[in-house]
N, C-alpha and C positions, 0 to 999 in steps of 0.2 A: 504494500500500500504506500501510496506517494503521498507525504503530508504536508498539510497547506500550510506555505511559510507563516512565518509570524510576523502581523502588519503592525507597523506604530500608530497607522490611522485608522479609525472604527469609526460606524454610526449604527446610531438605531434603524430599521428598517421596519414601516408597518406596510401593509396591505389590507384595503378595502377591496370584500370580494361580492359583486354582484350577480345575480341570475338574468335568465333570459328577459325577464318581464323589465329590467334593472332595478330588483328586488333585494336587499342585502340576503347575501347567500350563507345560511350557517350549514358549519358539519364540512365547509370546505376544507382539502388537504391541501397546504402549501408546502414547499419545497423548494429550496433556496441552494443549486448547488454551485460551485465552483468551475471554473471553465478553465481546462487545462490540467486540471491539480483535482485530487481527493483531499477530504477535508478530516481530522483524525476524529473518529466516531466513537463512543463508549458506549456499551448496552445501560439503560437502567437499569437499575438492582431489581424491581419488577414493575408489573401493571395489572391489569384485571379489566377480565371482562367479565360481568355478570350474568344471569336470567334472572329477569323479575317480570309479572307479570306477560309472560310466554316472549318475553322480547330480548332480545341482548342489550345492556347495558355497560359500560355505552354503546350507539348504533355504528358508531366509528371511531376508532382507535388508532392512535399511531405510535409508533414505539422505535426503537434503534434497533440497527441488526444486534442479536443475539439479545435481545431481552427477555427474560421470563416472560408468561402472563400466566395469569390463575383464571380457573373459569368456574367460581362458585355457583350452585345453583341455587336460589334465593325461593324457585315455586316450591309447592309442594305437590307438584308432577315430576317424575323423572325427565330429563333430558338427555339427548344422544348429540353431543355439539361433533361435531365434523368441519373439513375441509379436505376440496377434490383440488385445491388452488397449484399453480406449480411451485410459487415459492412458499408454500407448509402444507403438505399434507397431512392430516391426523386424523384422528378418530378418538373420541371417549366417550364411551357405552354407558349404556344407562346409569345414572346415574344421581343422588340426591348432595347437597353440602358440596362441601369441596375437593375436587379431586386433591392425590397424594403426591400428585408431580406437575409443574407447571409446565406446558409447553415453550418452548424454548425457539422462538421464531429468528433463524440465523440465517437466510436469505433474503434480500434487496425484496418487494413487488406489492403488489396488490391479494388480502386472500379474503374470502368470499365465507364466512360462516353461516353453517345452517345447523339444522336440529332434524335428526333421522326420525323424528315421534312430530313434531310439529310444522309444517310445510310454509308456513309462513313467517316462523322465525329467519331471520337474515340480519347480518351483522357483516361490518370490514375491519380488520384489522389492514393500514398500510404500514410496510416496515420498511425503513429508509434509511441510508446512507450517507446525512449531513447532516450536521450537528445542527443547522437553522430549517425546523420545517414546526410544524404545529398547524393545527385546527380552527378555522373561525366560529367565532360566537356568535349567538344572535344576530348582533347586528354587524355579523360579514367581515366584521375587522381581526385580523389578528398581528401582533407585537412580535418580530423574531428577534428581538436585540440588541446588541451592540452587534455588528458583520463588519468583518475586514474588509476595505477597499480594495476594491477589484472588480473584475469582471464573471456574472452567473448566469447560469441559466432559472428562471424561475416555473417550475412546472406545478400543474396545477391539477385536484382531482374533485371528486364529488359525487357520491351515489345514483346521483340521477344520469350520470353518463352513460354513452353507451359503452356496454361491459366489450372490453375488446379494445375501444378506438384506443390510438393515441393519444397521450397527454395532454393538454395544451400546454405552452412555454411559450417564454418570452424572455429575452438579452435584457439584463439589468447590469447597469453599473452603479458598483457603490459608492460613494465620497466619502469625506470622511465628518461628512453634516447627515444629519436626519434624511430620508431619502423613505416617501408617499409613493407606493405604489398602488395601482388601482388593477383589477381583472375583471374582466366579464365572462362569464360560462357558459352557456346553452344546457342550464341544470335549472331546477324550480319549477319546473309546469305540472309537477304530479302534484 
């Protein structure tokens, strides 16, 4: 792994992310990577995804490569969580509380959870490879930082895309002042 030099100039970086309607878009996945260069990435210690009320909690997740997660199950139906995804395959069979081992997601991608007992559960877990990426809130915005000055790619995701397409992305450059990014998605019509 090639690690990203150490800059003397940083800024905050935020992002407003809007849907098709130009709706502020929550549950957005953003992604801030480095152009040229890998950025040195550390797993969390862990995460969790839940079941509560036949749903995954949270409905999206993101985490660093090699992070735990835990997948407690909160109903008082069994659950069977699964993934057919290429970067994490698993399976944990029926099951109540909390399983005894957390899955341990150590590939880059997108993975797609469901529930073999409930057909309508579905959850994402995205696991990423740069230390600036995180989740928009409500209202659309999300904070990645301080980010070293330089040149990234910013790629973008969201449940409502189409499963398969390509990312969006977009060339950011950083300064080393504050730096307002804005996206728009083709997500939010469901």
């Amino acid at each position: 792994m090639v690690l990203w030099p150490v800059l003397a100039a940083a800024g905050p970086v935020t992002v407003q992310v809007s849907g098709a309607k130009g709706q502020p878009l929550a549950d957005a996945v953003l992604m801030l990577e480095p152009v040229g260069a890998k950025a040195a990435v550390k797993p969390a210690a862990h995460a969790e995804v839940g079941q509560e009320g036949r749903q995954f909690v949270p409905l999206v997740s993101v985490v660093t490569v090699g992070t735990p997660v835990n997948f407690p199950n909160r109903d008082r139906v069994q659950h069977h969580v699964y993934s057919f995804s290429p970067a994490k395959k698993f399976e944990i069979k029926l099951y109540h509380g909390k399983p005894s081992e957390p899955i341990v997601f150590d590939q880059p991608g997108i993975v797609v959870l469901g529930c073999n007992i409930h057909d309508t559960m579905v959850g994402w877990v995205l696991v990423v490879d740069t230390p600036w990426h995180g989740k928009t809130a409500a209202s659309g915005q999300l904070a990645l930082g301080e980010v070293p000055a330089g040149s990234y790619r910013l790629r973008a995701w969201h449940p409502d895309l189409a499963p398969g397409a390509p990312l969006p992305e977009q060339a950011v450059t950083v300064g080393a002042g504050p730096e307002a990014l804005t996206v728009r998605l083709d997500a939010g019509l469901k």
